[in-house]
Structure formats: C-alpha cells, structure tokens
C-alpha positions in Angstrom: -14.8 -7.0 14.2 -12.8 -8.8 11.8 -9.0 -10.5 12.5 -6.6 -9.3 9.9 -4.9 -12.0 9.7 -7.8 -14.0 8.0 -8.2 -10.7 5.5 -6.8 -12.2 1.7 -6.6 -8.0 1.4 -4.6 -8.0 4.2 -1.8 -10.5 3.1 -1.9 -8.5 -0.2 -0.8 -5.7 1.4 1.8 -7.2 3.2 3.5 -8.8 0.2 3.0 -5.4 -1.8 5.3 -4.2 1.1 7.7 -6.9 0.6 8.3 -5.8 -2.7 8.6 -2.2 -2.0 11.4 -3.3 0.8 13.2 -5.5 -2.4 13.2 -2.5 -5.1 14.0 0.0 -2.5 16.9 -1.9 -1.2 18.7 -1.3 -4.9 17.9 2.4 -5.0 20.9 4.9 -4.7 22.2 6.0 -1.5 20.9 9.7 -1.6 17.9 8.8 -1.7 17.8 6.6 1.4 15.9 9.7 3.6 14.1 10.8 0.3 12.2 8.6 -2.0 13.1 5.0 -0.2 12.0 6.5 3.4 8.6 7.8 1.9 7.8 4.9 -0.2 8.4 2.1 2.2 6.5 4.5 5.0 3.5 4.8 2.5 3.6 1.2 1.7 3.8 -0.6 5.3 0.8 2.0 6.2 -1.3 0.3 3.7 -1.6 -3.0 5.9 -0.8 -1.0 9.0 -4.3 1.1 8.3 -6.6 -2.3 7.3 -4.9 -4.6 11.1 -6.1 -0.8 12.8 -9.6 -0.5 11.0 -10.4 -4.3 12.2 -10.1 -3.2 16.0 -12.6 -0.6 15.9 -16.0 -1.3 16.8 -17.7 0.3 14.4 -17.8 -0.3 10.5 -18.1 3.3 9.9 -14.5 3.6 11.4 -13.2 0.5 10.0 -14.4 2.2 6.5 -12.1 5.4 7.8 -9.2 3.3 8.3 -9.3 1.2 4.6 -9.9 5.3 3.3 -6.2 6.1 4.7 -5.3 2.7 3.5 -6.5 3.7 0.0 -4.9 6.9 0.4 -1.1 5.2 1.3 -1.5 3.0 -1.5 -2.1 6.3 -4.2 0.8 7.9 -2.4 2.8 4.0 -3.0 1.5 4.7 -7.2 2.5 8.3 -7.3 6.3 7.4 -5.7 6.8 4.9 -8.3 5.9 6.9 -11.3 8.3 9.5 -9.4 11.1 6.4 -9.5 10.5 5.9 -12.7 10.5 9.3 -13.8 14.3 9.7 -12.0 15.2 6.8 -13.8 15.7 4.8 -10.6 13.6 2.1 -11.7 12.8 0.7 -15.3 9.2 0.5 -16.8 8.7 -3.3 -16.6 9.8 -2.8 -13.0 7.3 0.1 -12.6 4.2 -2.0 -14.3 5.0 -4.9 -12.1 5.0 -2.8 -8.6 1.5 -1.0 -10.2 -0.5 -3.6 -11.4 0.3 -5.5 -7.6 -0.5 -2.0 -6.3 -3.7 -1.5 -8.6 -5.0 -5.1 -7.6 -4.8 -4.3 -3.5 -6.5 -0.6 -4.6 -9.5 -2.7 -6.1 -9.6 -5.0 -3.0 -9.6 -2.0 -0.6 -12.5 0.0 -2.7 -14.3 -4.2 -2.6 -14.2 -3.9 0.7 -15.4 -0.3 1.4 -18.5 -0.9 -0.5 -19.1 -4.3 1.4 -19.3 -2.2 4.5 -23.0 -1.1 5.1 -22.9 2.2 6.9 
C-alpha cells in the first residue's frame, strides 16, 4: 500500500484540479450545470481515483483505480478542446491546461507500468 500523500503524481493531480476550479470560475453562467459541472467532476476524479487505488490491497486493483484515473483525465482533454471549440477559453489557455494535463497522463501510464501484476 502506498500513502497518497507521498505520491509526486498525486499532488499533480490536485494542482491540475486547482486550475480547472480557476478557468471554470470565469466560464459563462449557462454553462455552470454543463461544461463547468462535468469538467471539474472529471478533474477532482483524477486524484480522487489514485488516494482510492492506494487503499486497496492488491496492485492489480490499485492498477484499476489509476485506469479510471487515466480515463478522468481523457474526459478533463476532451472538455477543454470542447471549451475551446465554444470559444469559452482561448488557445494559449487551452495548451496551458493540456500540456499540465498531458504531463499527469504520462505519470499515471509511469506508474501503471511500474505495477507488476
């Protein structure tokens, strides 16, 4: 068993969420049960889904947990591109968010493969 709070992926995750909080806080008001409700739900599931994976006993289900993780994070990418599409966020804006999100992606897959199972 691992402590997430010693996990360098984990504190990625969790500042990835603080900047999905930031940028959704400036997003218009119709879209406050839409796009801001399902992007900050998708990001806080990313850290959410590694603190579960390290309380299971085996590595074979901590590995299922950093899947969903992985998962949340490609649902974090494709609601950005959709905020971008929209127009509610810029392209330097966009980049920012991805390459943060592209880096935890990377540490997730890392840690995935570091898992003997």
């Amino acid at each position: 068993m691992h402590n997430y709070k010693n996990l360098k992926i984990w504190h990625e995750a969790m500042d990835l969420v603080t900047e999905v909080y930031s940028l959704t806080k400036k997003f218009p008001e119709q879209e406050r049960y839409g796009l801001t409700s399902q992007l900050q739900r998708a990001a806080v599931s990313i850290p959410s889904n590694i603190a579960e994976g390290t309380s299971r006993v085996s590595q074979k289900e901590f590995k299922h947990f950093l899947s969903i993780s992985l998962g949340s994070s490609y649902e974090v990418g494709t609601q950005i591109e959709l905020a971008k599409r929209f127009s509610i966020i810029d392209q330097q804006k966009a980049e920012e968010i991805l390459t943060e999100l592209d880096q935890v992606e990377k540490m997730i897959i890392g840690f995935m493969k570091s898992l003997h199972i």
